[in-house]
Every structure is written in structure tokens, then in C-alpha cells.
C-alpha positions as CSV (number, residue, x, y, z in Angstrom):
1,X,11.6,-11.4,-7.5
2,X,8.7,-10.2,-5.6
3,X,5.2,-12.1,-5.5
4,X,1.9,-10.4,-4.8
5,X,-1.1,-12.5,-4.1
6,X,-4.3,-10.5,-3.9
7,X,-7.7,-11.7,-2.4
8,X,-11.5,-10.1,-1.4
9,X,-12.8,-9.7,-4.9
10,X,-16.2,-10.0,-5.3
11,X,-19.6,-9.4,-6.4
12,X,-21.5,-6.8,-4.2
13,X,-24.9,-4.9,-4.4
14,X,-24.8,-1.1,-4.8
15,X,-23.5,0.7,-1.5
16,X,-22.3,-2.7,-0.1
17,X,-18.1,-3.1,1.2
18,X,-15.6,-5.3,0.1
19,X,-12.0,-5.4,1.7
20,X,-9.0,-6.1,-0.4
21,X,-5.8,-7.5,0.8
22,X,-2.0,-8.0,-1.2
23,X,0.6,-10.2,0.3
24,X,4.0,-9.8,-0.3
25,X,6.6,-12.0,-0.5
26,X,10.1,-12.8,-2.0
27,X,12.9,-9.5,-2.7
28,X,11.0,-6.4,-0.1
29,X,13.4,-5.3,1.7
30,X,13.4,-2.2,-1.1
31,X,9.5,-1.8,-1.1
32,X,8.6,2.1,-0.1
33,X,4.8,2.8,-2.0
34,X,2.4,0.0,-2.4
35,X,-1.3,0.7,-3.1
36,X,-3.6,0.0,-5.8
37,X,-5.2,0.3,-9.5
38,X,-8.1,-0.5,-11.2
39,X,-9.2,-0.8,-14.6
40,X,-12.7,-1.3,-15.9
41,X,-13.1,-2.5,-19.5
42,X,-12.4,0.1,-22.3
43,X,-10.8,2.6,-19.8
44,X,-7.8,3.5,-19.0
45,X,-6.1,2.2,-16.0
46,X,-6.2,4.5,-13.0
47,X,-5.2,5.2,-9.1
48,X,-7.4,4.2,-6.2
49,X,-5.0,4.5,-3.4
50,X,-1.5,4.2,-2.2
51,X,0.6,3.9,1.1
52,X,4.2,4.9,1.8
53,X,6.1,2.9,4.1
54,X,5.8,5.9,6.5
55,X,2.0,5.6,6.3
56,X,1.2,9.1,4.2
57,X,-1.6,8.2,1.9
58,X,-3.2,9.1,-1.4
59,X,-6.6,8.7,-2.8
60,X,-8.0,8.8,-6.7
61,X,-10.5,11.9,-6.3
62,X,-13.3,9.2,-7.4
63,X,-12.6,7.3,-4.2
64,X,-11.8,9.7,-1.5
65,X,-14.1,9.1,1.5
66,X,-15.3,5.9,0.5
67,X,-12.3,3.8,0.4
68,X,-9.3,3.7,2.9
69,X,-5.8,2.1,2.5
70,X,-4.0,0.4,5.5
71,X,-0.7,-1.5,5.5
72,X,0.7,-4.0,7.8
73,X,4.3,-3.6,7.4
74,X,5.3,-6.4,9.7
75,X,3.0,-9.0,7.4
76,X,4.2,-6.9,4.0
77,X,0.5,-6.6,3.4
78,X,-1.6,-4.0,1.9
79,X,-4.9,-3.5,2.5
80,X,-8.2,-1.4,0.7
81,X,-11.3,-1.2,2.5
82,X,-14.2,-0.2,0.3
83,X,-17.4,1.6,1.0
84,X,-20.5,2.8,-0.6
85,X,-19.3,0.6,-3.5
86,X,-21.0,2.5,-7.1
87,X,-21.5,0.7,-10.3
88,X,-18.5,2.7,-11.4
89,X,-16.2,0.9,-9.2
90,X,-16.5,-2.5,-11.0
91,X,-13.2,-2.9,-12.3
92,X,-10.4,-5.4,-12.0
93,X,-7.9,-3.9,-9.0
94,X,-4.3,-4.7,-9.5
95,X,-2.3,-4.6,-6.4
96,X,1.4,-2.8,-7.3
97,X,4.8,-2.4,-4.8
98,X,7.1,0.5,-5.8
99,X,10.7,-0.1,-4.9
100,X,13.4,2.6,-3.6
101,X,15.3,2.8,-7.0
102,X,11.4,3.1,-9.2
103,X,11.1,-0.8,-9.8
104,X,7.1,-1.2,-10.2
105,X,5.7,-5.0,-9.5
106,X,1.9,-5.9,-10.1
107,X,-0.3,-8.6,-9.0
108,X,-2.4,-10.5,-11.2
109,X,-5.5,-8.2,-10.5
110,X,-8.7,-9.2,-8.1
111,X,-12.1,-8.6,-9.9
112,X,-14.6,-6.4,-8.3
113,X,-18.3,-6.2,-9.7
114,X,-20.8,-4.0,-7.9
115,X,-24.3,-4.7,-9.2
116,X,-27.3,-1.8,-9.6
């Protein structure tokens, strides 16, 4: 089984930063893509980012220059540093590790609230 314990959810004016992290821990030795999700209420859930373990990188076009995904392979920990944060960001962000072999784990999801 794999855990993932995410953490720097907040509450943050408009154009304020928040930084996300996801730990790891338990079966990883198969993880290759981890990265992130959101989902605001009544909308579908949707990519922000994601990382291979090689360190290529892909953004959700709402996000691209303002947020940047990092990874720390030797502490199995995913990173997403937010900037600018909009309105339209407030979401709940679920943390996700794709294995070699397409198992999919989530975390338990870190709210994120940026006020007007």
C-alpha cells in the first residue's frame, strides 16, 4: 500500500503563494508520475501539474506560469509551488502517484481558498 500525506493548504488573498507538499511512503519503488489535481465544488476534477521520475513536467493550461512542480526523489516528495493565486484556484488539490504498471493512488486532498 502506498500513503500520501499532503500539507500547505490554506487560505490566501488574491495574488498571494502557497506551497504544497505530498509525502510518500509504504510500496514506491514502482512510482514513475506523481503530480496533482484539483477540484472546486460543482466542477469536474482537473490537472494542475505532474512530474515523471525523470523530471519532464506538465502543466493544466490554467496554471502554466504561475505554478511549478518539483520532486525530491530521495524524500519520495512532491512539491507545487503556487503563484499569483486567482479566485479560480480555490479548490481542494489531491495529491496522486502513478505506478509503472497504471496503478493510480490519491491523497486525501489539501484545501486551498484564495479570497477576492
Amino acid at each position: 500500500q502506498v500513503k500520501l500525506v499532503e500539507s500547505g493548504g490554506g487560505l490566501v488573498q488574491t495574488g498571494g503563494s502557497l506551497r504544497l507538499s505530498c509525502a510518500a511512503s509504504g510500496i514506491i519503488f514502482s512510482v514513475n508520475d506523481m503530480g496533482w489535481y484539483r477540484q472546486a465544488p460543482e466542477k469536474q476534477r482537473e490537472l494542475v501539474a505532474t512530474i515523471t521520475s525523470g523530471g519532464s513536467r506538465k502543466y493544466g493550461d490554467s496554471v502554466k506560469g504561475r505554478f511549478t512542480i518539483s520532486r525530491d526523489n530521495a524524500k519520495n516528495t512532491v512539491y507545487l509551488q503556487m503563484n499569483s493565486l486567482q479566485p479560480e484556484d480555490t479548490a481542494l488539490y489531491y495529491c496522486y502517484v502513478l505506478h509503472t504498471g497504471g496503478r493510480t493512488n490519491w491523497g486525501q486532498g489539501t484545501q486551498v481558498t484564495v479570497s477576492s
